[in-house]
Backbone bond lengths (Angstrom), bond angles and torsions (degrees), N, CA, C in turn:
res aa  C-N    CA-C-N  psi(-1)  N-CA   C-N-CA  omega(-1)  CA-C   N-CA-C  phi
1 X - - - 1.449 - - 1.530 110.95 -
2 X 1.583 125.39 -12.31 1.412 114.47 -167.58 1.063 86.27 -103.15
3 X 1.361 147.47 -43.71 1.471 115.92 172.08 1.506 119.50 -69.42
4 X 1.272 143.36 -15.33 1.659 111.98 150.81 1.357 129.78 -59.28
5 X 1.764 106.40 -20.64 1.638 105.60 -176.71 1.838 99.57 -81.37
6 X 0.786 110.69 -3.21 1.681 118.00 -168.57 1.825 104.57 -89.03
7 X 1.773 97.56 -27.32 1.703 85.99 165.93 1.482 123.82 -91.76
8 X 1.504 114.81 8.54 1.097 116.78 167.88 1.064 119.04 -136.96
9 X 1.380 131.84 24.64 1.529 153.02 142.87 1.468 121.24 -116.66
10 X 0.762 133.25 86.56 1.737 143.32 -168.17 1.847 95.71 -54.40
11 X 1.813 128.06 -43.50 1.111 110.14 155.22 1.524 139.70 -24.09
12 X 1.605 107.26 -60.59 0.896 105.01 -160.92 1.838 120.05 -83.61
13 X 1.206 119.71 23.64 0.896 135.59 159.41 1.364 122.92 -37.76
14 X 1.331 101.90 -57.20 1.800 120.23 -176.33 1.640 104.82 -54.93
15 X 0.978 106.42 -40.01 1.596 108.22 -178.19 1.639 127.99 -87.10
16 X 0.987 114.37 -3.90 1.817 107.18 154.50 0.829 120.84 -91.68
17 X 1.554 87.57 125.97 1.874 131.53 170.88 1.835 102.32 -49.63
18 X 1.427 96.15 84.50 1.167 108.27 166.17 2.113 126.43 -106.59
19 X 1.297 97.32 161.74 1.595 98.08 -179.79 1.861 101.56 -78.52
20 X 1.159 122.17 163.18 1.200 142.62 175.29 1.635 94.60 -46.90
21 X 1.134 83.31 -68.14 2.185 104.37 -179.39 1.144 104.42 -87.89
22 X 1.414 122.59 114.52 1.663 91.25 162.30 1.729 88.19 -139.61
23 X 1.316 126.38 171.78 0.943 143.57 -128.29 2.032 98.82 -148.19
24 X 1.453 112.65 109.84 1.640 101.40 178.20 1.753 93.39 -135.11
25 X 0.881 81.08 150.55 1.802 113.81 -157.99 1.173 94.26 -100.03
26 X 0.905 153.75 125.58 2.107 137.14 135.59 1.788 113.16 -106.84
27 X 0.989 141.22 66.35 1.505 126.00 140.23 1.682 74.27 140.91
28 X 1.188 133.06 30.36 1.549 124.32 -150.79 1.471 146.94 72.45
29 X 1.641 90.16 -2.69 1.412 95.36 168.36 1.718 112.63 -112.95
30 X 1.156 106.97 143.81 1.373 114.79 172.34 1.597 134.66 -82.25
31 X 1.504 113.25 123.94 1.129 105.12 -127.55 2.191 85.30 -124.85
32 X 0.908 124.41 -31.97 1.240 126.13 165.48 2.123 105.74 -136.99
33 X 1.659 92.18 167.25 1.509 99.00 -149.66 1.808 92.92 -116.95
34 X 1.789 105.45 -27.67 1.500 105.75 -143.71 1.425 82.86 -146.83
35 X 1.568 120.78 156.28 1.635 117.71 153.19 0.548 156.27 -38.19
36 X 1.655 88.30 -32.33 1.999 111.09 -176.55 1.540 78.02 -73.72
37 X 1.441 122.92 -77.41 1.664 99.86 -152.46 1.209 120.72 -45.21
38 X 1.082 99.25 -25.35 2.292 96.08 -167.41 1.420 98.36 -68.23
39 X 1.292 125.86 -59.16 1.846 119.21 169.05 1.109 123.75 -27.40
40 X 1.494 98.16 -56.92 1.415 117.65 -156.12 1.767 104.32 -65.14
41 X 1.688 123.23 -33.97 0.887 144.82 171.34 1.302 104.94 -67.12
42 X 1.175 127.54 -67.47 1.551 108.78 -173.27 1.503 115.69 -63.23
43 X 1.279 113.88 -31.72 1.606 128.38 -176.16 1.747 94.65 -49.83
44 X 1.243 104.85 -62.56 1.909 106.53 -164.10 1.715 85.83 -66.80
45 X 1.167 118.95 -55.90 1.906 97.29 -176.45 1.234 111.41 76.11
46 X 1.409 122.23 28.72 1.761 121.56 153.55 1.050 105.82 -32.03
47 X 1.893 107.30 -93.97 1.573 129.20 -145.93 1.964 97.48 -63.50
48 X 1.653 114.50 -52.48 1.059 105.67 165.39 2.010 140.07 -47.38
49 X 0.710 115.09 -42.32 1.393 130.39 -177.21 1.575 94.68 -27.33
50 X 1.293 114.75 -43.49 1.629 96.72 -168.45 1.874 104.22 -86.50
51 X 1.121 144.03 -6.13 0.662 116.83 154.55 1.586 144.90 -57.00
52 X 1.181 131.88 123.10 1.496 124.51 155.00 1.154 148.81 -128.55
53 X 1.635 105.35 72.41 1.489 119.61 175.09 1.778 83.62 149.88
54 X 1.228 83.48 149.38 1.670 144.81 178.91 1.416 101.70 -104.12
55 X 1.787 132.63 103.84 1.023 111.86 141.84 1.212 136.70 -162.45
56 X 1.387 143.39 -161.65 1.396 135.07 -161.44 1.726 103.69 41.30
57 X 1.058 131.73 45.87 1.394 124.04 153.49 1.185 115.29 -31.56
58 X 1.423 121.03 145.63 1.525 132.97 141.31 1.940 120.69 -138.17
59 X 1.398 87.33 129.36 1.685 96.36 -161.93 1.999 81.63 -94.08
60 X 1.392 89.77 161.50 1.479 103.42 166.00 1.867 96.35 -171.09
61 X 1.254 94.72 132.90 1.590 113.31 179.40 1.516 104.59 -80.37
62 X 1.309 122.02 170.64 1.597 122.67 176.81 1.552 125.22 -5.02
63 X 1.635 95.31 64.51 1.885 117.47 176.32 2.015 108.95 -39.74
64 X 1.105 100.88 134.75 2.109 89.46 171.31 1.888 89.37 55.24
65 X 1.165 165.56 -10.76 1.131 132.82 174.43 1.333 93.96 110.58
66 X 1.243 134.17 0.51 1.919 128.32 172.06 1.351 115.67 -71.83
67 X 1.161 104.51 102.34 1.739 99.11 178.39 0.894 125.85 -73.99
68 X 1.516 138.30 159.62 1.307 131.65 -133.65 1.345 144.44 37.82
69 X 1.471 114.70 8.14 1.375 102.46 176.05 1.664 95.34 -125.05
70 X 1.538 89.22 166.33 1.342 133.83 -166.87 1.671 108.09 -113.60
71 X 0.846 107.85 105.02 1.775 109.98 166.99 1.293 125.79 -103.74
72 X 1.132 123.05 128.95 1.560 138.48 -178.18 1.575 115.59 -122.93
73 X 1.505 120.92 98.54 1.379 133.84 146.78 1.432 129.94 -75.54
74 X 1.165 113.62 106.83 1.149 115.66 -176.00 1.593 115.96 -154.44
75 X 1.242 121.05 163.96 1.764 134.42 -164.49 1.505 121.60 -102.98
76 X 1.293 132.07 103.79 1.432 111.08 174.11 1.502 109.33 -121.47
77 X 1.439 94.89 152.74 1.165 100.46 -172.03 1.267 114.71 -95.96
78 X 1.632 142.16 145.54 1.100 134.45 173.83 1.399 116.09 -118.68
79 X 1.247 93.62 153.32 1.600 120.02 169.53 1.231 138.16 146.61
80 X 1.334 129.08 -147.66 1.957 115.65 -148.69 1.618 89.32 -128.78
81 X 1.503 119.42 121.86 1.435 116.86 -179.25 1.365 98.08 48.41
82 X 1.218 94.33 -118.38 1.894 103.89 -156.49 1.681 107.98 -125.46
83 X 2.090 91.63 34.58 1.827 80.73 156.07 1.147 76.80 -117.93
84 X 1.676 94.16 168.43 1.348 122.75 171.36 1.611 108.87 -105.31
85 X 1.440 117.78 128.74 1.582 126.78 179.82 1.132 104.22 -88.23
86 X 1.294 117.21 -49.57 2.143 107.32 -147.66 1.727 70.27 -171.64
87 X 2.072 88.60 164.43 1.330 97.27 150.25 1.629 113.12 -147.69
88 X 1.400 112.57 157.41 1.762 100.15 -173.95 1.326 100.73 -119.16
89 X 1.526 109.26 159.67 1.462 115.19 164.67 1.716 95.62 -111.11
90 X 1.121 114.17 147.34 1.161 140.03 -163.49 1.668 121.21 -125.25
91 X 1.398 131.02 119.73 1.183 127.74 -163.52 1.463 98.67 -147.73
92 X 1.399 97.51 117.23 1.486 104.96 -162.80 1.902 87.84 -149.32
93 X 1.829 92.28 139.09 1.411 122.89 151.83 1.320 118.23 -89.41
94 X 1.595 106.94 162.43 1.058 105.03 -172.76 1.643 105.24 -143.29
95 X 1.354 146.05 94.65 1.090 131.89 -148.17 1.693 105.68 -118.07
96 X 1.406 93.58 128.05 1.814 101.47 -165.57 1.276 108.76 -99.67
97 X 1.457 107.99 170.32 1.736 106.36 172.36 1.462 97.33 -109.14
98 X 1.474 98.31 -169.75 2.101 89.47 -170.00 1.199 102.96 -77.66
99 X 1.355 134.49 -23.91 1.901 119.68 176.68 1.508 106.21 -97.78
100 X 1.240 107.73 50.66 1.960 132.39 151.81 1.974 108.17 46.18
101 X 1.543 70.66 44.28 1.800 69.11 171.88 1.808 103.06 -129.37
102 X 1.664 95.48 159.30 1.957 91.65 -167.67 1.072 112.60 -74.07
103 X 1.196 117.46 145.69 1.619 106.04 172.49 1.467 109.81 -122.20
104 X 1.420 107.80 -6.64 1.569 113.23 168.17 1.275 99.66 -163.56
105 X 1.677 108.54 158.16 1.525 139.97 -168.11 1.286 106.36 -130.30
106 X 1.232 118.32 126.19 1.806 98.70 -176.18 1.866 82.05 -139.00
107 X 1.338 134.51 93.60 1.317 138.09 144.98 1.826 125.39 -54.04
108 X 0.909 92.88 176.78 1.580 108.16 -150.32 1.956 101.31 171.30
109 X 1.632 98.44 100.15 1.277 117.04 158.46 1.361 127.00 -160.94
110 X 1.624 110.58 172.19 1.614 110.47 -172.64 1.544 89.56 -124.18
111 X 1.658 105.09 160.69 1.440 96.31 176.35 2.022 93.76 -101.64
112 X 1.103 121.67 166.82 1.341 113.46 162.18 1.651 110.69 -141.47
113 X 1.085 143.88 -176.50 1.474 141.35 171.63 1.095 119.18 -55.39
114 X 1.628 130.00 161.10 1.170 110.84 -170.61 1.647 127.90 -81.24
115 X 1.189 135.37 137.92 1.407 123.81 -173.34 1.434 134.74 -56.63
């Protein structure tokens, strides 16, 4: 949960329980290597900034039988103040080590119009 609040709080960055290494995926491309970048990335909040809101989540523990991961489906909506641009659904793993920190992110989304 602290990294979804982290794409729409640039604060809360500092606080996911992340691996030393960890590894984030977006659409197949790899997009940070280490913690520092993944923070450091949400912290500055370029690509994020236009999001605002997180929603309809759905958590599911060991998806297909993969242990250790965590899956999160969920919708955000984008745009500038109070237009709306696009919105994505978002389907993201989350794969932990045994003292519950990520060690990889592997996303998966489309953008579509806004809702």
């Amino acid at each position: 949960q602290k990294y979804l609040d982290a794409l729409v709080d640039r604060n809360a960055a500092w606080s996911i329980p992340l691996d030393t290494f960890v590894l984030r995926v977006e659409n197949g491309l790899p997009t940070a290597l280490t913690a520092a970048d993944l923070k450091l990335d949400l912290y500055l909040h370029v690509q994020y900034s236009v999001f605002t809101a997180i929603n309809n989540v759905v958590w599911t523990w060991n998806p297909d039988g993969r242990a250790n991961v965590i899956k999160a489906v969920y919708d955000i909506p984008v745009g500038l103040g109070s237009v709306p641009l696009a919105s994505s659904t978002v389907d993201e793993d989350f794969t932990l080590t045994a003292t519950c920190k990520i060690k990889r992110i592997d996303a998966k989304f489309s953008i579509e119009p806004p809702a």
